[in-house]
C-alpha positions in Angstrom: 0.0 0.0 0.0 1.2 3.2 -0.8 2.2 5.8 1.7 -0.4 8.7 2.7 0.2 12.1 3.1 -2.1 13.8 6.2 -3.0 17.4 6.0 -5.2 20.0 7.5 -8.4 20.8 5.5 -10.8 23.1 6.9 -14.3 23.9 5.4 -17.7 25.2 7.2 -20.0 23.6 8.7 -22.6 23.5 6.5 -20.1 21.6 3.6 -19.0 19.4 6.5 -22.1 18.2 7.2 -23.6 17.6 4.1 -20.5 15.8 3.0 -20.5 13.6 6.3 -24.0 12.8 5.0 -23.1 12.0 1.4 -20.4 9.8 3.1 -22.9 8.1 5.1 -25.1 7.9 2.8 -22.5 5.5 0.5 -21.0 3.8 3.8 -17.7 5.6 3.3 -16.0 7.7 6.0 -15.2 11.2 5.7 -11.8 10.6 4.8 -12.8 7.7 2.0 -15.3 10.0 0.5 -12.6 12.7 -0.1 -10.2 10.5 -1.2 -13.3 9.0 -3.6 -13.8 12.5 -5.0 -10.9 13.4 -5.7 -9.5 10.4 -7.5 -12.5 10.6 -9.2 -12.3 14.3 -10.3 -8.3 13.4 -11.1 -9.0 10.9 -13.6 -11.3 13.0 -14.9 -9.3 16.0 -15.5 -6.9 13.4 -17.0 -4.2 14.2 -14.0 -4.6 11.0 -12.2 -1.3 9.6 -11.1 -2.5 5.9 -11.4 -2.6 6.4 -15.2 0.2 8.2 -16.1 2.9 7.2 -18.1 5.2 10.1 -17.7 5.2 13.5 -16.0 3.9 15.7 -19.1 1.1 17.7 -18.3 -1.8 17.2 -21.5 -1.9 20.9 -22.2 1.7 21.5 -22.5 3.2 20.5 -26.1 5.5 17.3 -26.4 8.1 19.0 -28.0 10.2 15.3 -27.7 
C-alpha cells in the first residue's frame, strides 16, 4: 500500500455536514469520500497519477 500524506483541511460547517452525509449515505467515511472525489475528479481531468505514463502535463506541447 502506498504511503499517505495527512494534512489539514478546513471547510464550514454546512459543507462538513452535508459531505458527512453524502459519506454516510454511501457507507464511506469522511476521509474515504474525499479520497473517492478526488481520485474521481483526477481521472477526470486526465491528472490521475495511477494512469500516467510520464510526468507531461496534456496541455503543455510534447516537444520530444
Amino acid at each position: 500500500m502506498a504511503a499517505k500524506k495527512s494534512f489539514v483541511l478546513r471547510m464550514d460547517e454546512a459543507t462538513y455536514a452535508a459531505l458527512e452525509k453524502w459519506a454516510a449515505d454511501e457507507f464511506r467515511s469522511v476521509n474515504g469520500q474525499l479520497e473517492w472525489l478526488i481520485d474521481k475528479m483526477l481521472r477526470e481531468a486526465g491528472r490521475s497519477p495511477k494512469n500516467q505514463k510520464d510526468n507531461t502535463r496534456k496541455d503543455e506541447p510534447n516537444t520530444h
